[in-house]
C-alpha positions in Angstrom: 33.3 2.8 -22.3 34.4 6.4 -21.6 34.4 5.3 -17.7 36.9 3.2 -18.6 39.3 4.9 -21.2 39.5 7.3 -18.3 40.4 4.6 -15.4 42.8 3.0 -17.7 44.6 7.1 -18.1 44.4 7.8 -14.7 46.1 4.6 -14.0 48.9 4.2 -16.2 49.3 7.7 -17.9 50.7 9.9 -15.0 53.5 7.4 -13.8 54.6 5.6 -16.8 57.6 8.1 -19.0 57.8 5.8 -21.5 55.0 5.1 -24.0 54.2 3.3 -26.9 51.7 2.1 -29.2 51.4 -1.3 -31.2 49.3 -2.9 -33.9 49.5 -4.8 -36.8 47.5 -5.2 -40.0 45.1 -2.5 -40.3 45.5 -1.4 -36.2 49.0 -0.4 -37.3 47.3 2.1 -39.5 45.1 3.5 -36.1 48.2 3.2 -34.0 50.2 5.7 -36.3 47.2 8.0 -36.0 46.8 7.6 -32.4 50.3 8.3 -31.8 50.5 11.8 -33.2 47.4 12.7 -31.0 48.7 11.6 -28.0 52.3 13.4 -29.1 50.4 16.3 -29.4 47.9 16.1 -26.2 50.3 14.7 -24.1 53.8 16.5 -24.9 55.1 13.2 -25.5 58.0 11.7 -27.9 56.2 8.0 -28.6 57.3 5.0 -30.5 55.0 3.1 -32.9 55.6 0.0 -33.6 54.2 -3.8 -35.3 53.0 -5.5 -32.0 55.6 -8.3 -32.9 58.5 -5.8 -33.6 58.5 -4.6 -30.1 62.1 -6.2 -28.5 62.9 -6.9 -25.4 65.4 -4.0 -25.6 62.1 -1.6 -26.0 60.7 -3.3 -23.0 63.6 -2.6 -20.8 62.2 0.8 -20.1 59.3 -0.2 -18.9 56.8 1.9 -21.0 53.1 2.2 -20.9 52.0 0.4 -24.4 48.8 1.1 -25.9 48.1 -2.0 -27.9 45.6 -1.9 -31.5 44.1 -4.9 -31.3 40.0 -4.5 -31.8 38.8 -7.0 -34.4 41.4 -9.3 -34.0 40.4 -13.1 -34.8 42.1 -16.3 -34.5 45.6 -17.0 -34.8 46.5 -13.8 -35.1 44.3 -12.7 -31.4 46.7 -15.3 -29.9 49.8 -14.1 -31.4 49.2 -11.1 -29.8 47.9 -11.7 -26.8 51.5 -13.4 -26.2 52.6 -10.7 -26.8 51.1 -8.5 -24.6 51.7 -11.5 -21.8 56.0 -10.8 -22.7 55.2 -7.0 -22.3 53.8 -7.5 -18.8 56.3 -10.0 -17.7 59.4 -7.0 -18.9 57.3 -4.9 -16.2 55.6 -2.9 -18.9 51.7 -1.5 -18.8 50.4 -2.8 -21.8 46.7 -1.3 -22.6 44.6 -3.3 -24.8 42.0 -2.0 -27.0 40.3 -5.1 -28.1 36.4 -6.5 -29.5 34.0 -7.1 -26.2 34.2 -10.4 -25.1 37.6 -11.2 -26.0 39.0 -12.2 -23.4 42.2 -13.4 -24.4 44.1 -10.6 -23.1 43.9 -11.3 -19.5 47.6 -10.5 -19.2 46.9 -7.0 -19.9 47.1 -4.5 -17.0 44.2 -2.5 -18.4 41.7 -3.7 -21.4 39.3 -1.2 -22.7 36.8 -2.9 -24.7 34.6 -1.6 -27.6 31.6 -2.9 -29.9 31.6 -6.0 -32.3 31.7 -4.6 -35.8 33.3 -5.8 -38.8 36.7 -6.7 -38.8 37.7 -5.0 -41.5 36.1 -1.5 -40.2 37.2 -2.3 -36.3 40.6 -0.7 -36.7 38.6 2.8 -36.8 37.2 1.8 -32.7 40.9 1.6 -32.2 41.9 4.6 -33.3 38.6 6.5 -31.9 39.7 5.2 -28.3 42.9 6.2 -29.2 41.7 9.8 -29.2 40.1 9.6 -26.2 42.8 7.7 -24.3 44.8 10.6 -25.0 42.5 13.2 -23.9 41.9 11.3 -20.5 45.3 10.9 -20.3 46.5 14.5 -20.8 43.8 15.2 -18.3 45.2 13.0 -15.3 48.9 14.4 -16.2 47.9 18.4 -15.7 45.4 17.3 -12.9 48.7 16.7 -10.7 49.4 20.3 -11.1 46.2 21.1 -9.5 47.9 21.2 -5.9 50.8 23.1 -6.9 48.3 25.9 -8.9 46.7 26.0 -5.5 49.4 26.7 -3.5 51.1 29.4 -5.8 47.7 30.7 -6.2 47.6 31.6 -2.6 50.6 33.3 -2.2 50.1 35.3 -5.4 46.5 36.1 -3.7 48.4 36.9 -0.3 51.0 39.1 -1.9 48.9 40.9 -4.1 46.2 41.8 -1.1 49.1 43.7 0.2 48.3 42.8 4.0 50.6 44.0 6.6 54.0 42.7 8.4 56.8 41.0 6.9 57.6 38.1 4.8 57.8 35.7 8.2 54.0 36.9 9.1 53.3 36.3 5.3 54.8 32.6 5.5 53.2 31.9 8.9 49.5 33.1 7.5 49.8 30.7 4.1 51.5 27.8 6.3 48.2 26.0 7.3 47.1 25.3 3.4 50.4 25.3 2.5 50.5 22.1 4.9 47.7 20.6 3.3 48.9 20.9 -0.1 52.3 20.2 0.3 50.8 17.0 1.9 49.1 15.7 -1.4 52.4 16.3 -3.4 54.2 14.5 -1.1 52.0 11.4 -1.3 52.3 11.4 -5.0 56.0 11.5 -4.7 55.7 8.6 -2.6 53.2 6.4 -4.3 55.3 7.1 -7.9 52.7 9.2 -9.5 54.8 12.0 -10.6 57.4 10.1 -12.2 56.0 10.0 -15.7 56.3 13.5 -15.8 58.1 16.1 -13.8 61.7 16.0 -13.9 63.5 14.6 -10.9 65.7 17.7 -10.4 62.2 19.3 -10.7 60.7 16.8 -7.9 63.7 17.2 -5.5 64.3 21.2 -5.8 60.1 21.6 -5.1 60.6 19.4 -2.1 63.2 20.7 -0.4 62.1 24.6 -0.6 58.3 23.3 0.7 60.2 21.5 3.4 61.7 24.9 4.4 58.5 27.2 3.8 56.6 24.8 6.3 59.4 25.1 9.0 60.6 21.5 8.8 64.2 22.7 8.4 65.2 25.0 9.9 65.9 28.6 7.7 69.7 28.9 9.2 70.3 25.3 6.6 69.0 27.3 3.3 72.5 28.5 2.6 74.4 25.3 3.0 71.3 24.1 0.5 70.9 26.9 -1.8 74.6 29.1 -1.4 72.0 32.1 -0.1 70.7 33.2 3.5 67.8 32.2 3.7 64.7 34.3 5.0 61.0 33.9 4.8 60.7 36.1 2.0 63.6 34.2 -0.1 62.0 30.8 0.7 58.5 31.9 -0.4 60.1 33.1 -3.8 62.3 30.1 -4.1 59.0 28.0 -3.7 57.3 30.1 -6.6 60.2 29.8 -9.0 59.8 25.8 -7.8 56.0 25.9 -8.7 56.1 27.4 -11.8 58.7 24.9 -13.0 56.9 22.0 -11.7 53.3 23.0 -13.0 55.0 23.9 -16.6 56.8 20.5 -16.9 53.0 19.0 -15.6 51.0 21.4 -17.7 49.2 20.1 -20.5 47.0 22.3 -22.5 43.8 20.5 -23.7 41.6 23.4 -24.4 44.8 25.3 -25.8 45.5 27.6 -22.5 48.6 27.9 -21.4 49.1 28.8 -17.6 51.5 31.5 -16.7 53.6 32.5 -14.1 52.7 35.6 -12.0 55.3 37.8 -11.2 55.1 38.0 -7.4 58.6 38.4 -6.0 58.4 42.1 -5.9 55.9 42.5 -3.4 57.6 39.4 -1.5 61.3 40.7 -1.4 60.0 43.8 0.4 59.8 42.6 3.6 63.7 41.3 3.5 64.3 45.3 2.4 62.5 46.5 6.1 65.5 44.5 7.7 68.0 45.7 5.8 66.7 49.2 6.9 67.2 48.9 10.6 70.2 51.6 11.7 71.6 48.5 14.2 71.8 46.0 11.0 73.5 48.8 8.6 75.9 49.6 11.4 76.6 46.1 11.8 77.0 45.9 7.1 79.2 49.0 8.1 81.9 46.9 9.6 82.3 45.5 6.5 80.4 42.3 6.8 79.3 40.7 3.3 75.1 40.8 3.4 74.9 36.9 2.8 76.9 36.4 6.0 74.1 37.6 8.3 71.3 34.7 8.4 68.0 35.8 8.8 67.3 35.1 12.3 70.9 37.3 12.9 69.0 39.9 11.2 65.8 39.7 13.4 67.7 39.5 16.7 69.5 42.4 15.5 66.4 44.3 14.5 64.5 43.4 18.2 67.5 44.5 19.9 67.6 48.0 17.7 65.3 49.7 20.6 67.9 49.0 23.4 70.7 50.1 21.4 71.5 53.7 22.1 74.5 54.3 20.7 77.4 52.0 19.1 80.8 53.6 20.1 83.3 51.4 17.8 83.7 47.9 16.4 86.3 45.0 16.1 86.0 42.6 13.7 86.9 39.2 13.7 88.3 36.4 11.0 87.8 32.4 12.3 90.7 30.7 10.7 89.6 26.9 11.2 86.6 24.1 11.7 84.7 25.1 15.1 83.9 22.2 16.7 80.7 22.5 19.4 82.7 19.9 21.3 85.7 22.2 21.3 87.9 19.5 20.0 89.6 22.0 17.3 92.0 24.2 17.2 90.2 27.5 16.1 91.4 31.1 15.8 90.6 34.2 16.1 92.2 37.2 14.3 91.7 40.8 14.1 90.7 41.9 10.6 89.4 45.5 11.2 88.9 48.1 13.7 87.4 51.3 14.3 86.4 53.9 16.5 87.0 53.1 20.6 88.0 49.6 19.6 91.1 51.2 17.7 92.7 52.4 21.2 91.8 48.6 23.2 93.9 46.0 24.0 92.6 42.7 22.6 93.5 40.0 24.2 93.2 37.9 20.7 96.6 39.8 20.0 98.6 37.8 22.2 96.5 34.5 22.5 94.4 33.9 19.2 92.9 30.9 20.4 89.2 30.9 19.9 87.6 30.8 23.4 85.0 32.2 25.7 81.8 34.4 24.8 83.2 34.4 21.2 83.2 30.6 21.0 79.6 30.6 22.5 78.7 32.9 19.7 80.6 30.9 17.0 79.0 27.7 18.3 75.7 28.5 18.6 75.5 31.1 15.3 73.3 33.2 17.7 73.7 37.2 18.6 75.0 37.6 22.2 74.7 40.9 24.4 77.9 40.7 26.8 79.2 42.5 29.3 83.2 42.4 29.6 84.6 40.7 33.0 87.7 43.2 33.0 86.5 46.3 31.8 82.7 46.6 32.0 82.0 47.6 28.4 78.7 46.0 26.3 79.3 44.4 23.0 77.2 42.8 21.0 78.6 40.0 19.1 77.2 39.4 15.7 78.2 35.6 14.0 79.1 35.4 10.1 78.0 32.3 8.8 79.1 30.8 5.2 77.8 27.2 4.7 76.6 26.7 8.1 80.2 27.4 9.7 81.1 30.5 11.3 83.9 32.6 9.6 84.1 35.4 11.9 82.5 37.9 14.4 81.8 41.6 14.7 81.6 42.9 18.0 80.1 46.1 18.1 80.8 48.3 21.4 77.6 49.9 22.4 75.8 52.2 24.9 72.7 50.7 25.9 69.2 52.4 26.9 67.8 52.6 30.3 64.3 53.8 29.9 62.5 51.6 27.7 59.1 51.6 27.9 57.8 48.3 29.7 56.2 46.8 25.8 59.3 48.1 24.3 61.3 46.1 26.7 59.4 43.2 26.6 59.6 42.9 22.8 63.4 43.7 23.0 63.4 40.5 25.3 61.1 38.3 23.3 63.4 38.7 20.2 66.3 38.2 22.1 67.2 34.5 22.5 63.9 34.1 23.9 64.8 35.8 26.8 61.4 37.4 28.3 60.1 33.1 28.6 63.1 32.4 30.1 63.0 34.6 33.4 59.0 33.7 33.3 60.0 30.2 33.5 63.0 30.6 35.8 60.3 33.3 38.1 57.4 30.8 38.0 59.1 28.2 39.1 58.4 29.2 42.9 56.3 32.3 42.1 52.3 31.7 41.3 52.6 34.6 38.6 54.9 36.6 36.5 54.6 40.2 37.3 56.5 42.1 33.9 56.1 45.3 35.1 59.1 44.5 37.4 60.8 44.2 34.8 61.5 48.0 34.2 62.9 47.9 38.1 65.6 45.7 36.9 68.6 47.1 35.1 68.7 46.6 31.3 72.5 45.2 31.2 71.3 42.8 33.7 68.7 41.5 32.1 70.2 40.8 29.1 73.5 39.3 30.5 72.7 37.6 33.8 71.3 33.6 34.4 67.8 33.7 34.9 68.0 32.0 38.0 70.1 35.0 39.6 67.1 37.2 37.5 64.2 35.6 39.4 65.3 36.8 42.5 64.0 40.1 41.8 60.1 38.2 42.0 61.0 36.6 44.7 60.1 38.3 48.5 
C-alpha cells in the first residue's frame, strides 16, 4: 500500500496547485483531518468539502481531489463514484481512497486501496492514508528542489574554496554540471511538473539567468533583460538569488529543517572589482562614462589591451543622438559632450558634419572596442562604445601612445583579447603557410598589427 500512496504523490502532487479533499458520512470526518495535515506538510491552502457539494465552479481549476471513500457500500459507492467520473471529465485528478476490491472507481486517475474492515471503523484507513498521502506528497514537491540545491551547492562550494582567476574562469569551471542540472529543470518545466508549486515569475526569472550562466545568450543581452551589465560574476549571483527563491517556494520541511541561503556574493563580486582596477578602464570611467555603460566584454578588451597602452594623452567624448541602424538606414549623430587634454586643441570633424559615420559607426554598430589609427593625422585612439539597452549612446575616444616592446606572451595575450585578433592573422598566415611562426610577431610593428587586414598582415610569413 505505501508503494502506492507514494506513486499516486509523485504523480499528481507536484503539478496539480489546486487541491482538495472530499467525503461524506463519516469520511467527511477523515477528510477534515486529512486536510490540516496536508495544509501543514504541504504549505498548502485546501478546500474540504461533501463529495456531492463539490460544483462545477470548484472544478474549473482543475485541482488534485483526494476523495474519502473507504467503506463505502451500495448506493451511496455509486453516488460517488459519479462523482468522481464528473471530476475527471472537468480535467481534475481525483484520488480515491476506497475498500480493496472495489472497483467502482475506475474513473479515478489514481485509487489507493486499503483493507476490508468494518464500515463503521473504515473512515480511520481514510484518514491514516490521508497522513501518509501527504507525507509522500510533501516529499515529491521538495524533491524538485534537489537540482537546484545542487547547483547552488556547487557554486557556494566553488566560491568558498577560494580558487584563483576571475568570475568568467569561475563560470566556465561550474558550466559542465551546471549543464546537467540546468537540463533536468528544464525538462520539468517542460513536462508541467513544476507548475503546482513554484511561481511562474519564479520559473521564468530562474530560466532566463541559467540560460545566460550557460552561455546560451550572450552576456552583452543581460542589460536589456535585467537594466544591469551583465558579467560573469553578476550572472552567477543573479542565478543564486534565482535558486534560493526557487528552492524556498519548493521547499517543504518534513523533518522540520528549513534550508537556508548562503551568503556567497561576496566572494563572487570580487572578480568584477579586479576589472574595475585596471588604470586603462578607470581612465576610460574618468571621461565621465556611467559604470553600467561599459558591458563586460568592453571591460575585458579594455583590460587585455592595458599592456599596450603606454600612455593616454587626452580624450573626446561622444553623445549618439538617434536609433543606429547596422544597415545604416538612420540618420544618426554624433555630438561632442566633453573634452580634455590634447583633444581640447583638435579639430573634430563631428563639428561641422555630425553625421554618424566611419570607424565610429563600426564601433557603434558592432558595440566592440576598436584600436584606430587616424587617415589625416596619424594619431591612435581607442574607441570605447556606451551601451544602454543594447543601443549605443555614445563613444569615448581616448588618444593614446602605444608600446613597442612588448614581450612576445605579452603581445600575444594583448592580441587574443583583442577582437580575436592573434586567430585571425593565424588563419589569414596559414592559409598558404604550413605553420604559424608568433615570434614574428614582435618583428611587426604594434600599430600595425592592431589596425591593418590580416591579409596585408600575413605577408610578413610569407617569403
Amino acid at each position: 500500500m505505501r508503494g502506492d500512496i507514494e506513486a499516486a504523490a509523485q504523480q499528481v502532487a507536484p503539478s496539480r496547485r489546486y487541491w482538495a479533499i472530499v467525503g461524506n458520512g463519516a469520511n467527511r470526518i477523515a477528510a477534515e483531518e486529512v486536510r490540516i495535515k496536508l495544509s501543514e506538510l504541504c504549505y498548502k491552502a485546501i478546500a474540504c468539502d461533501g463529495t456531492e457539494d463539490k460544483k462545477h465552479i470548484d472544478l474549473s481549476s482543475e485541482p488534485m481531489i483526494l476523495v474519502c471513500a473507504a467503506g463505502l457500500q451500495g448506493s451511496t459507492a455509486d453516488d460517488v463514484a459519479k462523482e468522481v467520473a464528473i471530476y475527471r471529465a472537468h480535467k481534475a485528478a481525483p484520488v480515491v481512497i476506497a475498500t480493496q476490491g472495489e472497483e467502482r472507481f475506475s474513473a479515478a486517475l489514481q485509487v489507493i486501496a486499503v483493507p476490508e474492515v468494518h464500515p463503521r471503523l473504515a473512515f480511520i484507513l481514510s484518514a491514516m492514508v490521508g497522513h501518509l498521502f501527504g507525507y509522500e506528497a510533501a516529499l515529491a514537491i521538495d524533491a524538485q528542489a534537489r537540482p537546484l540545491r545542487e547547483a547552488r551547492a556547487a557554486i557556494d562550494s566553488a566560491v568558498a574554496a577560494g580558487l584563483p582567476g576571475d568570475g568568467e574562469s569561475l563560470l566556465r569551471g561550474l558550466r559542465p554540471l551546471l549543464t546537467t542540472l540546468a537540463s533536468r529543470y528544464f525538462d520539468g518545466l517542460r513536462s508541467g511538473e513544476y507548475n503546482g508549486h513554484l511561481e511562474a515569475s519564479s520559473a521564468v526569472r530562474l530560466a532566463i539567468v541559467w540560460r545566460f550562466a550557460l552561455g546560451s545568450v550572450p552576456l552583452e543581452s543581460y542589460q536589456v533583460e535585467y537594466g544591469k551589465v551583465g558579467t560573469p560574476a553578476v550572472v552567477l549571483e543573479d542565478l543564486v538569488a534565482a535558486l534560493t527563491s526557487a528552492i524556498d517556494e519548493l521547499t517543504r520541511p518534513v523533518d522540520a529543517i528549513k534550508h537556508q541561503a548562503k551568503t556567497v556574493t561576496v566572494g563572487i563580486s570580487r572578480s568584477d572589482e579586479t576589472l574595475m582596477q585596471v588604470p586603462l578602464v578607470k581612465e576610460v570611467l574618468s571621461t565621465g562614462v556611467s559604470r553600467d555603460r561599459l558591458t563586460y566584454s568592453t571591460l575585458r578588451t579594455l583590460s587585455a589591451l592595458e599592456p599596450l597602452v603606454d600612455e593616454v594623452l587626452g580624450y573626446t567624448r561622444y553623445a549618439i543622438e538617434g536609433h543606429v541602424d547596422p544597415a545604416g538606414r538612420d540618420e544618426a549623430r554624433i555630438v561632442i559632450v566633453d573634452r580634455g587634454g590634447l583633444a581640447r586643441d583638435l579639430q573634430s570633424r563631428t563639428t561641422d558634419d555630425p553625421q554618424l559615420r566611419g570607424t565610429k559607426r563600426l564601433v557603434a554598430v558592432e558595440h566592440t572596442v576598436l584600436v584606430a589609427k587616424g587617415r589625416n593625422d596619424g594619431r591612435t585612439v581607442v574607441i570605447v562604445p556606451e551601451i544602454k539597452d543594447g543601443e549605443t549612446t555614445g563613444l569615448s575616444l581616448l588618444h593614446v601612445h602605444l608600446r613597442n616592446d612588448l614581450a612576445l606572451p605579452t603581445l600575444r595575450s594583448v592580441l587574443q583579447g583583442y577582437r580575436n585578433r592573434y586567430a585571425a592573422i593565424k588563419h589569414a598566415v596559414t592559409e598558404t603557410e604550413p605553420i604559424f611562426r608568433d615570434d614574428l610577431l614582435t618583428d611587426v610593428p604594434v600599430i600595425e598589427l592592431m589596425t591593418e587586414p590580416v591579409n596585408l598582415l600575413a605577408e610578413h610569413w610569407r617569403s
